[in-house]
N, C-alpha and C positions, 0 to 999 in steps of 0.2 A: 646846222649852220650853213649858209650857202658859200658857194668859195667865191673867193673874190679876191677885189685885192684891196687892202684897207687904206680907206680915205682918208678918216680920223679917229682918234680914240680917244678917249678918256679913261684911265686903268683905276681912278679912285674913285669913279660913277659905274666902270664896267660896260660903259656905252661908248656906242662910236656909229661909224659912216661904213659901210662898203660897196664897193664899187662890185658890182656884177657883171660877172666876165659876159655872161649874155646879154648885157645893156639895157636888162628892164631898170628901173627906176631902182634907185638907195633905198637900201635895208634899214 
C-alpha cells in the first residue's frame, strides 16, 4: 500500500482516495 495521506474513505466498501506524498496522481 503506498503511503500517503488519506483523502477519503469508505470503511463498509474498504475503498477510499490517497493522496501520494510524491504527487503522482490518486490511488
Amino acid at each position: 500500500m503506498p503511503k500517503g495521506k488519506v483523502k477519503w474513505f469508505n470503511s463498509q466498501k474498504r475503498f477510499g482516495f490517497i493522496e501520494p506524498e510524491d504527487g503522482s496522481k490518486d490511488v
